[in-house]
Structure formats: structure tokens, C-alpha cells
C-alpha positions as CSV (number, residue, x, y, z in Angstrom):
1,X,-0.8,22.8,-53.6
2,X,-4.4,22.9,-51.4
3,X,-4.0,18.9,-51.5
4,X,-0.5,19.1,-50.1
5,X,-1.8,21.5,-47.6
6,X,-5.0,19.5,-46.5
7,X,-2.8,16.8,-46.6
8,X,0.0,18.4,-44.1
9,X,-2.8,19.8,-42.0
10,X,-4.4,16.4,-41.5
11,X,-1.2,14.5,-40.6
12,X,-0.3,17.3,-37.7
13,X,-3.5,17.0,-36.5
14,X,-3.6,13.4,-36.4
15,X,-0.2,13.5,-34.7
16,X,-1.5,16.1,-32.0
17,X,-4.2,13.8,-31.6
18,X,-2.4,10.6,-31.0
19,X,0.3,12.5,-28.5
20,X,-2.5,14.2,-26.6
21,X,-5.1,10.6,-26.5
22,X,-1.8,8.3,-25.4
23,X,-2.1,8.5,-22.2
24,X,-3.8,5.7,-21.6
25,X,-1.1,4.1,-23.2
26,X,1.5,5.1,-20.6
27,X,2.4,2.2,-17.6
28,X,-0.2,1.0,-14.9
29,X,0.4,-1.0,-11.9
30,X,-1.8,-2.3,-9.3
31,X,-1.1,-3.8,-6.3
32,X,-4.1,-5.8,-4.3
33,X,-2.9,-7.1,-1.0
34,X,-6.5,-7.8,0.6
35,X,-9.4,-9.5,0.5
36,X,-11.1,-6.1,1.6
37,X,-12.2,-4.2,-1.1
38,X,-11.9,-0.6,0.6
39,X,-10.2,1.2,3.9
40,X,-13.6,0.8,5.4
41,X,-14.8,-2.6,5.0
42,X,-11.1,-3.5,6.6
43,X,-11.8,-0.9,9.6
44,X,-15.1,-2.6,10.3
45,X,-13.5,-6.1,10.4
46,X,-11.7,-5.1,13.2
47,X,-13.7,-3.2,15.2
48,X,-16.3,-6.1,14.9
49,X,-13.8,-8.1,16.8
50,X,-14.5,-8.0,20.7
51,X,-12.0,-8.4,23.1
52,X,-12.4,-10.9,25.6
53,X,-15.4,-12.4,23.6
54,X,-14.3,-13.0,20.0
55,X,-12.7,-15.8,19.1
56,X,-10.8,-17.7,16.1
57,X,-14.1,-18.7,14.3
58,X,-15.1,-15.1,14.5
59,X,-11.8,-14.1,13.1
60,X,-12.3,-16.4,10.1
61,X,-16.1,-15.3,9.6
62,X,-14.8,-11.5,9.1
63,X,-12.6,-12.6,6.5
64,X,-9.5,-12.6,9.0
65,X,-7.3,-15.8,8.6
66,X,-3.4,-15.0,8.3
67,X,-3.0,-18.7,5.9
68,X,-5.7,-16.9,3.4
69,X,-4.7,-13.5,3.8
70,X,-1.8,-12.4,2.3
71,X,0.7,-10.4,4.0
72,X,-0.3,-11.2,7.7
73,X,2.8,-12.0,10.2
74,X,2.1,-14.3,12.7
75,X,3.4,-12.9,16.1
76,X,5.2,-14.7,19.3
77,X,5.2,-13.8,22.7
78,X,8.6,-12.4,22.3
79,X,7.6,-10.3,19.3
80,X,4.9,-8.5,21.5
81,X,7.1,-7.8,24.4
82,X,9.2,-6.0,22.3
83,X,7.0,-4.2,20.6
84,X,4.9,-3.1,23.9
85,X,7.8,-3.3,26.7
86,X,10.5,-0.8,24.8
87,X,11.5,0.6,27.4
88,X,11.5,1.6,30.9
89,X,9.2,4.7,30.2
90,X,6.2,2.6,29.8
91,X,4.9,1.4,32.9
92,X,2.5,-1.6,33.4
93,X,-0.3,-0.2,34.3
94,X,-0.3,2.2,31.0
95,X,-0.6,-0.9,28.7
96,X,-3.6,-2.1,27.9
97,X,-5.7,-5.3,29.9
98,X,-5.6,-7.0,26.8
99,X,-2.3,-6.6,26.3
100,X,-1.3,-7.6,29.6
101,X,-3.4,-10.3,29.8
102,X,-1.6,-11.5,26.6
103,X,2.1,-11.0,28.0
104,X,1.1,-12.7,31.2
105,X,-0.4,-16.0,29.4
106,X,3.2,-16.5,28.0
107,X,3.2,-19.3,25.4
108,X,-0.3,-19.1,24.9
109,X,-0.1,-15.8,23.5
110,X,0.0,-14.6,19.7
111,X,-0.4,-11.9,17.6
112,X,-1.5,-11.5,13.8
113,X,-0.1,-8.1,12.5
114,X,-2.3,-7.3,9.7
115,X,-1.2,-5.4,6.4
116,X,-3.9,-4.8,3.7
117,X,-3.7,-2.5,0.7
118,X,-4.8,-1.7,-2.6
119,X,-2.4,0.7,-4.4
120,X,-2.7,1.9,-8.3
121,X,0.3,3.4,-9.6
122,X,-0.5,5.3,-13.2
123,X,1.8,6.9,-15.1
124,X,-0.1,10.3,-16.4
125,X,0.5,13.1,-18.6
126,X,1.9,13.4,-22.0
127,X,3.1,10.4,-23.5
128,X,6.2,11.8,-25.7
129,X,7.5,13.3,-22.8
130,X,7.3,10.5,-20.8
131,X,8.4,7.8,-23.3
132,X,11.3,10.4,-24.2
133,X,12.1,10.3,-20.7
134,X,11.7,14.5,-20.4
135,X,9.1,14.3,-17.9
136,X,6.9,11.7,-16.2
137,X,4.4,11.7,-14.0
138,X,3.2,8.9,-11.6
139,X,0.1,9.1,-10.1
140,X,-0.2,6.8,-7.0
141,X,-4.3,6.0,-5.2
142,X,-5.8,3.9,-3.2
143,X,-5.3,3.0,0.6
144,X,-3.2,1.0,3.3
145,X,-4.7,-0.2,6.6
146,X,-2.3,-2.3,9.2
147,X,-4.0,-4.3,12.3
148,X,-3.2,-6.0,15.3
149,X,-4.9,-8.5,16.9
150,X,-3.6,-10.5,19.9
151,X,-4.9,-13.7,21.2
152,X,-4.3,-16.0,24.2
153,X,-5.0,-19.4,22.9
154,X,-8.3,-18.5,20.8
155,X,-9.5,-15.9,22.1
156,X,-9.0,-12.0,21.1
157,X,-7.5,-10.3,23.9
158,X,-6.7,-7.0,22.1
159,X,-7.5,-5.0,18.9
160,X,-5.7,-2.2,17.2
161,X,-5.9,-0.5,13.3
162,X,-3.9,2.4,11.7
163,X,-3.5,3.1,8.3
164,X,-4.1,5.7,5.5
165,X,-7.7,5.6,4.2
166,X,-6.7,7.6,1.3
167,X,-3.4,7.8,-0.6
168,X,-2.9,10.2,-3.3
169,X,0.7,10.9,-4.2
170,X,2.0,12.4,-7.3
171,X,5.5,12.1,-7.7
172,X,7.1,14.1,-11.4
173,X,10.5,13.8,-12.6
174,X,11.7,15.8,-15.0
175,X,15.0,15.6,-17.0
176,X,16.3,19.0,-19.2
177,X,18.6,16.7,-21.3
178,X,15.5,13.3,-21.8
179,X,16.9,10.1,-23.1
180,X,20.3,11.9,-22.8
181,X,20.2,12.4,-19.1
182,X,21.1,8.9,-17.6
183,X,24.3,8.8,-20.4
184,X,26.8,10.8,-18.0
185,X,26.8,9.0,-15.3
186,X,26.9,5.6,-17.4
187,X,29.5,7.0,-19.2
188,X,31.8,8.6,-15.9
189,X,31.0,5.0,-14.3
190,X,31.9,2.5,-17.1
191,X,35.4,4.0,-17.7
């Protein structure tokens, strides 16, 4: 009777252990959209780049090149009027020289719009209630930066960042009924 006892005991406890040490075997996803390796080093880049004086060649020496650089949209003329001339609100002398400059060179003018991230999406928590479908939790980190950089011909006219320097989300979902919970409207929908 001990032995069937000891033997009980140790398979519960070997249970709790593998449901409470799975969570590294829930879901990970990453997504790297940058050749920068944090919020900073993309920041710098950009604020490196001096209107009026940098050019292409400095662009590519900061690790800015939209054909290498996933994620970069290559801007026309037309795409920067209507993103600085929206409407009749904004007058010309509240946009920026750089800008202007850029608007006024016509053809000649371009834009990269920059969009740089690296995301990690982990799925955290207890594993039986996640692989059950009873409750998951998704923990998402990282950082997003966006840029804009217009030229005329070569030369930077205008510089501009944004992003999030630190993303931290936790989204949980929980479902009363688990693996039963997506069955009602599959049922209601397939008949």
C-alpha cells in the first residue's frame, strides 16, 4: 500500500511539474524588420542625417538604403504633397524649409518612409490552460520606430522619426466553456 502511495504521489508531482515547467513550450514569434538592433541605434541614424548637407552615400553609410532595408516605401512628389498640403489649414510658411524646398524641386524630389521593428510575441502562462484553449496569454516586447527622410536629387532636405521605444502589451483571452467555446458558433453557422 506505501508503494502504491509513493508511487501515486510521485506521478502527481511529476504532472504538477511538467504543467507548471511547459511554458516554455507554449508558441513564440518574432518579427525582425531592421537592420537596427534597438529603438536607439535607429533614432541615432536619423538624427546623424543633416539636412542640407547629408547626402545618399551618407544614407548608405548609416545603414539607410530602402533596396536593403526591408520595409522602406519609396516616396514621389505627389505622395509628399499629400501628406504635407492636407488641407487649407496649413499654411506655407508653417511647413518646414526642407520640406518646402522638396515640394518646390518637383520631380527631383523623393521621400523614403522608413518602418523598423523588432516585435516578440510569447505566449505565457500555464500551458494546459492555454493548449485547452481556457485561457491564454500573449505577451508582446520590443519596439517600432518609423522615419522620414526627404531628398531633392541626393541630398537630404528633411528628417523626421516617431515610433514606440518600448512595446509591452499583454493581451489574455479567456474562454469559461475551453475547447468547447468556438463549437456554437460553428455549429449555428454550418447549418
Amino acid at each position: 500500500m506505501n508503494l502504491r502511495k509513493l508511487i501515486h504521489s510521485g506521478c502527481m508531482l511529476s504532472l504538477a511539474l511538467l504543467v507548471a515547467g511547459c511554458s516554455s513550450m507554449l508558441p513564440r514569434a518574432s518579427s525582425e524588420s531592421s537592420p537596427f538592433k534597438t529603438f536607439e541605434e535607429a533614432r541615432d541614424a536619423i538624427e546623424a542625417l543633416v539636412p542640407m548637407k547629408s547626402d545618399v552615400a551618407t544614407l548608405t553609410k548609416l545603414g539607410i538604403d530602402p533596396v536593403q532595408q526591408p520595409n522602406t516605401v519609396i516616396l514621389t512628389q505627389s505622395d509628399i504633397v499629400r501628406r504635407f498640403v492636407p488641407s487649407a489649414l496649413l499654411k506655407r510658411e508653417d511647413l518646414d524649409p526642407g520640406v518646402l524646398a522638396c515640394l518646390e524641386a518637383r520631380d527631383a524630389c523623393r521621400g523614403w518612409e522608413i518602418s523598423a521593428s523588432r516585435i516578440l510575441k510569447a505566449r505565457t502562462g500555464n500551458l494546459l490552460a492555454d493548449f485547452t484553449n481556457f485561457s491564454r496569454r500573449t505577451e508582446t516586447t520590443g519596439w517600432r520606430f518609423n522615419a522620414l527622410v526627404l531628398l531633392v536629387n541626393d541630398l537630404v532636405v528633411y528628417r523626421a522619426w516617431s515610433g514606440q521605444p518600448r512595446v509591452n502589451e499583454i493581451e489574455v483571452n479567456t474562454n469559461p466553456l475551453g475547447p468547447l467555446q468556438e463549437m456554437g458558433p460553428a455549429i449555428i453557422t454550418s447549418q
